[in-house]
ZASEPA-704339 format. One line per field, with one value per residue: residue number from 1; residue in three letters; chain; x, y, z of N, C-alpha, C in turn. Coordinates in nm, 2 decimals, m for minus. Example, Ala and Ser with C-alpha at 12.3 -4.5 7.8 and 13.67 -1.06 7.14 Angstrom:
<pts>
resi = c(1;2)
resn = c(ala;ser)
chain = c(A;A)
n.x = c(1.32;1.28)
n.y = c(m0.57;m0.22)
n.z = c(0.78;0.71)
ca.x = c(1.23;1.37)
ca.y = c(m0.45;m0.11)
ca.z = c(0.78;0.71)
c.x = c(1.32;1.29)
c.y = c(m0.33;0.00)
c.z = c(0.78;0.79)
</pts>
This chain:
<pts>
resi = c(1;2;3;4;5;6;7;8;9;10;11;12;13;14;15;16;17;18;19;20;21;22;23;24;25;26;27;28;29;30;31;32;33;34;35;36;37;38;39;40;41;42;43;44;45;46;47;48;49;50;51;52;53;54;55;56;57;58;59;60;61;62;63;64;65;66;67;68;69;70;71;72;73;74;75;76;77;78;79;80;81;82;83;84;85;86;87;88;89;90;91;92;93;94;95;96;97;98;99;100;101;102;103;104;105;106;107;108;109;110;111;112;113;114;115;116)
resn = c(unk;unk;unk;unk;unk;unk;unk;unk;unk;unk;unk;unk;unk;unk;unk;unk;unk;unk;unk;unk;unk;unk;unk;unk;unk;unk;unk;unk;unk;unk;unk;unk;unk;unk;unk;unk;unk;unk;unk;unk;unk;unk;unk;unk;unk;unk;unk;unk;unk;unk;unk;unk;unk;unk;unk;unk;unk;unk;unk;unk;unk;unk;unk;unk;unk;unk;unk;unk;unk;unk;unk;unk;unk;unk;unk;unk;unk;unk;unk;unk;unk;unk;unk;unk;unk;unk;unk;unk;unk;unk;unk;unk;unk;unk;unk;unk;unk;unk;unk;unk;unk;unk;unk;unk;unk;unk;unk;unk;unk;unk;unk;unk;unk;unk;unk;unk)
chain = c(A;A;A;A;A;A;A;A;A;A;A;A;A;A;A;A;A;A;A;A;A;A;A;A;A;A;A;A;A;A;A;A;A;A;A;A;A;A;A;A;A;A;A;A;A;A;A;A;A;A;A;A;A;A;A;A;A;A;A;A;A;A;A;A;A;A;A;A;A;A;A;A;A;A;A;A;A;A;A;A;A;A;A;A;A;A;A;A;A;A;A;A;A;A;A;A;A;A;A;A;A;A;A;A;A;A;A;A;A;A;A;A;A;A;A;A)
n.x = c(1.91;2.07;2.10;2.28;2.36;2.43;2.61;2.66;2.91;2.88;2.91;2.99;2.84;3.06;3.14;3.27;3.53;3.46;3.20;3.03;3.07;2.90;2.65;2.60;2.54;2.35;2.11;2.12;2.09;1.79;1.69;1.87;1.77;1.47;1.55;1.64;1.45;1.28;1.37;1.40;1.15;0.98;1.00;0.89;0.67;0.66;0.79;0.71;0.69;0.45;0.27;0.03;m0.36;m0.46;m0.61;m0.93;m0.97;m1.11;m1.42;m1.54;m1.74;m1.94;m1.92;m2.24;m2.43;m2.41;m2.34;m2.11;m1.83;m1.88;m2.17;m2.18;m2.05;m2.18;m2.42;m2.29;m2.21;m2.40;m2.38;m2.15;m1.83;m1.85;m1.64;m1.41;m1.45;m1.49;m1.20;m1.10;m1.15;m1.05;m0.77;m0.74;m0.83;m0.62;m0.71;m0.62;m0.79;m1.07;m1.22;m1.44;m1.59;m1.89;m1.95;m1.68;m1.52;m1.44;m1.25;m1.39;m1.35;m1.41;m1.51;m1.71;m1.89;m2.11;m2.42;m2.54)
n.y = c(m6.66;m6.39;m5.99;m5.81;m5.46;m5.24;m4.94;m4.65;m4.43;m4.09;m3.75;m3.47;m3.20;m3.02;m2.64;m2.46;m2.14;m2.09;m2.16;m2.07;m1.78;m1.85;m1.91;m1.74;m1.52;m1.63;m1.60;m1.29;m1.20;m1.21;m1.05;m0.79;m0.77;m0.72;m0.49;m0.29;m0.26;m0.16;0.10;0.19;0.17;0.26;0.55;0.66;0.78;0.95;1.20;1.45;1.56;1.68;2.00;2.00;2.09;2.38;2.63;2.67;2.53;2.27;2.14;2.03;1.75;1.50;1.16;0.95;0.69;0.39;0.53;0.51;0.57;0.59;0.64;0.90;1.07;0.99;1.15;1.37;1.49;1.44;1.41;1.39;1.14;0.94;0.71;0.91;1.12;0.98;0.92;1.15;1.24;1.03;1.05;1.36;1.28;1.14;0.81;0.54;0.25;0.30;0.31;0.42;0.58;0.59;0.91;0.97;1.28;1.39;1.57;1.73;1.79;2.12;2.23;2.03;2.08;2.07;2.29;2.48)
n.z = c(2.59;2.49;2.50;2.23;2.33;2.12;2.08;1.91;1.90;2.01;1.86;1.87;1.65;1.49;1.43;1.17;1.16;0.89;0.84;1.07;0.94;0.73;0.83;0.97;0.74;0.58;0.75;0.79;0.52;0.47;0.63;0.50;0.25;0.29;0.46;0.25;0.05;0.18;0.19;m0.01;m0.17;0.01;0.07;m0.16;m0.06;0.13;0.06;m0.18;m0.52;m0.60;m0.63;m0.50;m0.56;m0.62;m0.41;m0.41;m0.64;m0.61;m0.46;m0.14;m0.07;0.13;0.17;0.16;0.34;0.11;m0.16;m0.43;m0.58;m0.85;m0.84;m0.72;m0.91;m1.14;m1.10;m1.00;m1.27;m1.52;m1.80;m1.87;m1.91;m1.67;m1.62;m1.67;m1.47;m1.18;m1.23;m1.24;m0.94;m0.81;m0.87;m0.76;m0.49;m0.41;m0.44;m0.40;m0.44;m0.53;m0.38;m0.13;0.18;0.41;0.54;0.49;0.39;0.08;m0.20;m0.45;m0.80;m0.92;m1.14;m1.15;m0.92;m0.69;m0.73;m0.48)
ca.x = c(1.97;2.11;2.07;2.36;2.34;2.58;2.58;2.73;3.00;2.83;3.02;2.93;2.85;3.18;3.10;3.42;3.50;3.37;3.05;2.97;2.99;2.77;2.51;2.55;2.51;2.19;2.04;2.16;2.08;1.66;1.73;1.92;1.68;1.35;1.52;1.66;1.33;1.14;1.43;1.39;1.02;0.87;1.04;0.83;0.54;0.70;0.83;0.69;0.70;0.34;0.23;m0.13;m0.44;m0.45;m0.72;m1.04;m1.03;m1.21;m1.46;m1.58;m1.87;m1.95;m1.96;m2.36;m2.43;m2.48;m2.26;m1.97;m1.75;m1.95;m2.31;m2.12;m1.99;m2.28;m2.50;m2.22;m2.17;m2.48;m2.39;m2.02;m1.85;m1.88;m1.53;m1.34;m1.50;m1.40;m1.05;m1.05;m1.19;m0.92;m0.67;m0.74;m0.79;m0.51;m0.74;m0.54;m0.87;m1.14;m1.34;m1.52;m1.69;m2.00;m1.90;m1.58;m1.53;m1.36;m1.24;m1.46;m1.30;m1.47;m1.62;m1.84;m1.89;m2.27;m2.50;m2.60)
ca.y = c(m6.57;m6.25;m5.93;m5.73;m5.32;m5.13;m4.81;m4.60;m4.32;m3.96;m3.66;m3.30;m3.12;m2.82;m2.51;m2.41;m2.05;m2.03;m2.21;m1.96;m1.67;m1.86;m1.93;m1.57;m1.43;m1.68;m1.56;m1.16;m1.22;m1.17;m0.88;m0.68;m0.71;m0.64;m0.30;m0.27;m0.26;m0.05;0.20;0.20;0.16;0.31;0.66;0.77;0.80;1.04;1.30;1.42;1.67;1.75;2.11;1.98;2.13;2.50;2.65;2.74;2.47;2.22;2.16;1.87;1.70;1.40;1.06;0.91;0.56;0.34;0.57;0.49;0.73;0.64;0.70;1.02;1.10;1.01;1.25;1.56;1.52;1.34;1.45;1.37;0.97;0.88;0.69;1.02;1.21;0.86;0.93;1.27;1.24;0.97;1.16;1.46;1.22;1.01;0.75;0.37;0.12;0.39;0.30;0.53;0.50;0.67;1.00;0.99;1.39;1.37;1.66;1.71;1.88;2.26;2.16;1.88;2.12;2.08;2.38;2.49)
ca.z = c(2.50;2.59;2.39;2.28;2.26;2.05;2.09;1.84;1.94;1.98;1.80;1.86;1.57;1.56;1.30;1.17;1.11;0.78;0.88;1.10;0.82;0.62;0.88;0.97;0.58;0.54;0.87;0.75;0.42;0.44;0.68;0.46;0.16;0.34;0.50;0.13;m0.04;0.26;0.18;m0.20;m0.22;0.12;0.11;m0.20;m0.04;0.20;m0.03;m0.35;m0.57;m0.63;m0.54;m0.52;m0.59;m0.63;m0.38;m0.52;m0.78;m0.59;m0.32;m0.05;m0.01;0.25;0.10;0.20;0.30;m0.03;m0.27;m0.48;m0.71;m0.96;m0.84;m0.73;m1.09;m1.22;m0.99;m1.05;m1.43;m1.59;m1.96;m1.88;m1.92;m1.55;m1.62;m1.61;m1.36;m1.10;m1.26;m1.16;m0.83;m0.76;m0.88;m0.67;m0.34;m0.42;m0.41;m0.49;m0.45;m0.63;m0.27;m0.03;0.28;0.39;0.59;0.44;0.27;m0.04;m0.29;m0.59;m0.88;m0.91;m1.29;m1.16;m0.78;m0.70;m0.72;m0.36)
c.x = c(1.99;2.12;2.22;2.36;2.43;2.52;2.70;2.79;2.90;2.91;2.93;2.94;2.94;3.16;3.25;3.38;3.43;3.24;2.96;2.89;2.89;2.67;2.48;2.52;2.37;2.10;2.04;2.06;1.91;1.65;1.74;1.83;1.55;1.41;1.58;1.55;1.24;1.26;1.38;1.22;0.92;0.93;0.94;0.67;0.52;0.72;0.77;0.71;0.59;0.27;0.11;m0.18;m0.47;m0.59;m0.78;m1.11;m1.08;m1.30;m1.50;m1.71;m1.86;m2.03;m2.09;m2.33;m2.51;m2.37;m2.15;m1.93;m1.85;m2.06;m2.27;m2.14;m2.06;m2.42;m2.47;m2.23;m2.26;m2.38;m2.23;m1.98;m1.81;m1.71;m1.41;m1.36;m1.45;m1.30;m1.01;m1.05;m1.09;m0.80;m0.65;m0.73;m0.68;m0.59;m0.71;m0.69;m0.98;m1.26;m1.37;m1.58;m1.76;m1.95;m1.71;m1.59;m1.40;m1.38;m1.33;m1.40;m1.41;m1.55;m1.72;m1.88;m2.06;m2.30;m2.58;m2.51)
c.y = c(m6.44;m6.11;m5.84;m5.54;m5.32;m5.02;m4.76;m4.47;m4.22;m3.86;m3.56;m3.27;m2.97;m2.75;m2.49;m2.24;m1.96;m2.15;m2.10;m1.87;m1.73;m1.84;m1.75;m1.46;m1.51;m1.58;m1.36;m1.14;m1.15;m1.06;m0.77;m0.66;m0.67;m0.50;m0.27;m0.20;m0.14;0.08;0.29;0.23;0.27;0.48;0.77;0.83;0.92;1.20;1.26;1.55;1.74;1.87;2.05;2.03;2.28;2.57;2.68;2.65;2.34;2.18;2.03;1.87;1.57;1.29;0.98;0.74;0.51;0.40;0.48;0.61;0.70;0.62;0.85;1.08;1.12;1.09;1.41;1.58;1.42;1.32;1.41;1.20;0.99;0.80;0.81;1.13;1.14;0.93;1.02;1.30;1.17;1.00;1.27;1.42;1.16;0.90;0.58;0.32;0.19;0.37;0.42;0.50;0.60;0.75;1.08;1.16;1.35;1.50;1.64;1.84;2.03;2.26;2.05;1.97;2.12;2.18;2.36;2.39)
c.z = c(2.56;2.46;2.43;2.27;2.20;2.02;2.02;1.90;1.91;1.98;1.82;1.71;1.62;1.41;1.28;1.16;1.00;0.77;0.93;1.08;0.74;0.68;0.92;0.82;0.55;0.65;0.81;0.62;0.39;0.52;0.61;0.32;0.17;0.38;0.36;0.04;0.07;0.21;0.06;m0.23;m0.07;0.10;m0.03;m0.16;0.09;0.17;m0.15;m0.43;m0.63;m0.59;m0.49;m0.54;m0.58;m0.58;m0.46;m0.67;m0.77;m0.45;m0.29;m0.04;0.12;0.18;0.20;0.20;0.19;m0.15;m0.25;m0.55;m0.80;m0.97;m0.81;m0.89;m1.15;m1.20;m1.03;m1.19;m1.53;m1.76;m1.97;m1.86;m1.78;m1.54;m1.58;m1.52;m1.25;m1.13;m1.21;m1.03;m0.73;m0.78;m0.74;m0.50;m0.33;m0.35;m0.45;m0.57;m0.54;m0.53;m0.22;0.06;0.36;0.58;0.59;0.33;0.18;m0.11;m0.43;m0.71;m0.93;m1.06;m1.24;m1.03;m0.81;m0.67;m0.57;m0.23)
</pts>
């Protein structure tokens, strides 16, 4: 017995003109919305319009290993809710996460400023 091949004809794959543009607008496409969005969203962090904190109205300390804001908080302002003193603290650092880390100085609002 004898075996027979058949081999089937091989065709190039041909892009037409408007193949092209498509593959070049998919390929484009995630490009132009990531620098879209860094434009839109990354520039306010550049410019702002906050004067900030008006000397004199608060002072630094040097965050210790172990603390958080709110063994802080609750250290500067016993008799005060420990919630808003954090709030203000983060505020005044522009602090996102409400973390700290030990030798880190941080602003303390001049109402909670420790004696000595």
């Amino acid at each position: 017995m004898s075996s027979i091949a058949i081999t089937a004809p091989t065709t190039r794959l041909r892009i037409t003109a408007r193949g092209r543009r498509v593959v070049a607008f998919l390929v484009a496409l995630p490009i132009v919305v990531a620098l879209g969005l860094a434009v839109v969203g990354g520039g306010s962090a550049l410019a702002s319009n906050d004067a900030g904190a008006p000397a004199g109205s608060f002072t630094e300390i040097t965050v210790m290993s172990g603390e958080t804001l709110w063994s802080i908080a609750e250290e500067l302002a016993p008799a005060a809710d420990p919630r808003d003193v954090v709030a203000k603290i983060s505020r005044l650092n522009a602090l996102s996460g409400g973390s700290v880390a030990a030798g880190q100085r941080i602003a303390i609002p001049a109402e909670y400023a420790p004696a000595g």
